[in-house]
C-alpha positions in Angstrom: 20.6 -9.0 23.3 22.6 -11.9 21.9 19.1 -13.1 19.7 19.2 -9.4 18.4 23.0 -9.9 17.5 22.7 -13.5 16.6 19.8 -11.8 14.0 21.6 -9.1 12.4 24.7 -10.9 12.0 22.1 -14.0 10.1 20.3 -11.0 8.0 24.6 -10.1 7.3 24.5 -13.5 5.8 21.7 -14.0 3.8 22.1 -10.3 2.2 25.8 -10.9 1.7 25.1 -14.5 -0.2 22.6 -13.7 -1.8 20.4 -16.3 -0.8 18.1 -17.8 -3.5 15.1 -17.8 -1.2 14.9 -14.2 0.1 15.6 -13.0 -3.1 12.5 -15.1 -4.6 10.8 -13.7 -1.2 12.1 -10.0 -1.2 11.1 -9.8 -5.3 7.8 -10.8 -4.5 7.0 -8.7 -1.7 8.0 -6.0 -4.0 5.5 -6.8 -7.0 2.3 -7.3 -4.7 3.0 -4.6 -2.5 4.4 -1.8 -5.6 1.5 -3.7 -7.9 -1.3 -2.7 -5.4 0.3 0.7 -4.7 0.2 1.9 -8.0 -3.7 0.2 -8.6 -4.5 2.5 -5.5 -2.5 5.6 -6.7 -4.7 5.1 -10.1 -8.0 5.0 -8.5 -7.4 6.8 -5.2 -6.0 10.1 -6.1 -8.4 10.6 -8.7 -11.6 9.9 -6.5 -9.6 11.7 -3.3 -9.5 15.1 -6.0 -13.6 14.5 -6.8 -14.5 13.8 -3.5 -12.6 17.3 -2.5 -14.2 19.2 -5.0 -17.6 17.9 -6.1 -21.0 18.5 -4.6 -23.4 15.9 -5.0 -25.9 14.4 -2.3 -24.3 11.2 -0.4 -20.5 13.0 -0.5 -20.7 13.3 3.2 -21.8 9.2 3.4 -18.7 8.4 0.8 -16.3 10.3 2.5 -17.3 8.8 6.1 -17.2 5.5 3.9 -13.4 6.4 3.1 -12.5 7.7 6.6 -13.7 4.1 8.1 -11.6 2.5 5.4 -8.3 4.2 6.4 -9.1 2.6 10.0 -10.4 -1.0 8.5 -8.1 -4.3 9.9 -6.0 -5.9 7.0 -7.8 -9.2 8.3 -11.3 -7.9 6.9 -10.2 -7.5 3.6 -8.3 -10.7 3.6 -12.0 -12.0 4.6 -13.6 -10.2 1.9 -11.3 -11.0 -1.0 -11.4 -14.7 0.1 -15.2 -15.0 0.4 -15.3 -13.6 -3.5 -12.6 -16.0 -4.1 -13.6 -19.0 -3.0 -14.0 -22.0 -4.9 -18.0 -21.3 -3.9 -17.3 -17.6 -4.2 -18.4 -15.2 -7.2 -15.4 -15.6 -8.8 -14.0 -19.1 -7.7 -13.9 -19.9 -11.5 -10.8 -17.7 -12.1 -9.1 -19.8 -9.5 -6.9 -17.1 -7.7 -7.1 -17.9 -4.3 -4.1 -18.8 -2.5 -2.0 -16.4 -5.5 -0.2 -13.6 -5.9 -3.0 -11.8 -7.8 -5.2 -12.5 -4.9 -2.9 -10.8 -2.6 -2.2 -7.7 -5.0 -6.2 -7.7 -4.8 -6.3 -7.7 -0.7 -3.6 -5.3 -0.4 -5.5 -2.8 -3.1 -8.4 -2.9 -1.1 -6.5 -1.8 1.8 -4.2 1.0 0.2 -7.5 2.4 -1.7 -9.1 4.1 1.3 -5.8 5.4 2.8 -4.7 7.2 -1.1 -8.1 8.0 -1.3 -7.9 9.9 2.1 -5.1 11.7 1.8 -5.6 12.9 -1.7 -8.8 14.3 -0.3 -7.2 16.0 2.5 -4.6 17.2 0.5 -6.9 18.5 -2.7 -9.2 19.7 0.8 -6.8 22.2 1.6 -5.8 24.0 -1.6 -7.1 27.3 -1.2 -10.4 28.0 -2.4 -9.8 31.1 -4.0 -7.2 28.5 -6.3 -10.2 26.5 -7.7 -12.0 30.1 -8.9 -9.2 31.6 -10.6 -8.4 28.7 -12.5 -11.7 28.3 -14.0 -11.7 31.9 -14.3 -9.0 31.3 -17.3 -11.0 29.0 -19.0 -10.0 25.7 -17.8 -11.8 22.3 -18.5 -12.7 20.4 -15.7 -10.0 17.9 -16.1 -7.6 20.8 -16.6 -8.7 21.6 -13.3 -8.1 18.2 -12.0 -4.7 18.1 -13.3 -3.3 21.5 -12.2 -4.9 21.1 -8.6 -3.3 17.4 -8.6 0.1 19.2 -9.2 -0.6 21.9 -7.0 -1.3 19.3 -4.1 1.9 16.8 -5.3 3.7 17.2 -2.0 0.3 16.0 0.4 -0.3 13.2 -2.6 3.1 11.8 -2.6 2.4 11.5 1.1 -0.5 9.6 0.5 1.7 7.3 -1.8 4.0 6.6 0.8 1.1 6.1 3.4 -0.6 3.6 0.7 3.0 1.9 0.6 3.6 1.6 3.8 0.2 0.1 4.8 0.4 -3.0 2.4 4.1 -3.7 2.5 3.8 -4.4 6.3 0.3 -5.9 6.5 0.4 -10.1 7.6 -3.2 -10.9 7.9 -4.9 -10.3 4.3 -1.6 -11.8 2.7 -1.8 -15.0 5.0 -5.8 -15.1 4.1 -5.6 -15.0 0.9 -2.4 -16.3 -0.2 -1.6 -19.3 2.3 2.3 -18.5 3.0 3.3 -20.9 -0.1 6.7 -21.8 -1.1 8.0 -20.2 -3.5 4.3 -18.9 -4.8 3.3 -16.8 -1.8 5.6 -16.5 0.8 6.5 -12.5 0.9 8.4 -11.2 4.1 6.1 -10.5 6.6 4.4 -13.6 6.1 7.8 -15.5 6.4 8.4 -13.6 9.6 5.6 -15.0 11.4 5.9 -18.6 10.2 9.4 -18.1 11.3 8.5 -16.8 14.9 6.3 -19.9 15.2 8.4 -22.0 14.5 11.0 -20.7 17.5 13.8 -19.7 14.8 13.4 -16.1 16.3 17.1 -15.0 14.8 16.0 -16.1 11.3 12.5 -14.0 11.6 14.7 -11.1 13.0 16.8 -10.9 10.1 13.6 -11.1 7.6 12.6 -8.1 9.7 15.5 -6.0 9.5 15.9 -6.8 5.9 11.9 -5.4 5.3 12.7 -2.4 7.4 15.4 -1.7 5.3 13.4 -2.4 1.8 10.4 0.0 3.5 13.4 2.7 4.4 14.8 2.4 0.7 11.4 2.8 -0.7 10.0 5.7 1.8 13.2 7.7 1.5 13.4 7.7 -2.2 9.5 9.2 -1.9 10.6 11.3 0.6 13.3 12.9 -1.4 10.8 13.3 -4.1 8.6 15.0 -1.8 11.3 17.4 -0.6 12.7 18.4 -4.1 8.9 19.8 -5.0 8.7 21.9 -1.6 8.9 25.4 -2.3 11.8 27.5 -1.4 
């Protein structure tokens, strides 16, 4: 009990002074975990509302291909991003390894599936009778799309807090592919183990509380979001 105190009172202290590096490390958890967020929202939620609604043969492969991606370690798509990354990799000549475009990359490829699932769960459970009538009054495909999308906003902003929430806490991929660096790569969670490893356990529990509380500000801001579109 006194290591929790002895935490919270140092996670008091380094919010209160505004210390230089957890802002640096708090800013750039932020931009690789909102960055790959939003890439996920862009691709996901479009392929989630095909997925739902086309018919084509291989769906049921693509789908299962999705569904084992929601369930896929954070470690294997560190290992896949680095293997493409690597100075004897594909794309070693961009040099992005051990970066935080690297990261925003690793952390895509783990948010993608989990959008993508939700979105087709959530498009999944429109009622049929919805998709009909709409294309009944003329509607494009895309019109389609887009009204369905809306209809569905309250499963989909679930899916955007389920993306979040998936990168924002996720240590292996960023560890991978980044390297923990000094003021380059270090983002919270990453700190947070370094930290335990080093024994300074009241220092790693204050980086804790202090992404529990980012994650709380973030989800609850969605969630109010969520709630203001729920029918009354």
């Amino acid at each position: 009990m006194e290591m929790i105190g002895q935490g919270i009172l140092a996670a008091l202290r380094m919010l209160v002074s505004g210390d230089a590096e957890l802002v640096r490390v708090t800013l750039l958890t932020i931009r690789v975990a909102g960055t790959a967020t939003l890439l996920s929202i862009l691709v996901g939620i479009p392929l989630g509302c095909f997925l739902a609604l086309a018919r084509f043969p291989g769906r049921e492969f693509m789908i299962s291909i999705v569904n084992a991606g929601m369930g896929t370690p954070p470690v294997v798509a560190g290992l896949v991003v680095s293997l493409l990354l690597w100075r004897s990799g594909p794309f070693g000549y961009l040099r992005l390894m051990y970066t935080p475009t690297a990261m925003i990359i690793a952390q895509f490829l783990i948010a993608l599936p989990l959008v993508t699932g939700y979105a087709l769960a959530g498009i999944g459970q429109l009622n049929p009778k919805l998709h009909d009538q709409i294309l009944a009054l003329g509607a494009s495909r895309w019109q389609l799309y887009w009204l369905l999308i809306r209809e569905a906003r309250l499963p989909l902003l679930a899916a955007v807090i389920g993306g979040f929430g998936g990168v924002i806490s996720e240590v292996g991929a960023s560890t991978m592919v980044g390297g923990n660096i000094l003021g380059r790569t270090r983002v919270l969670t990453t700190a947070t183990v370094m930290e335990v490893s080093k024994g300074n356990f009241d220092i790693a529990i204050a980086l804790s509380i202090i992404l529990m509380l980012l994650i709380w500000l973030v989800t609850y801001a969605l969630t109010l979001l969520q709630q203001r579109g729920r029918p009354h």
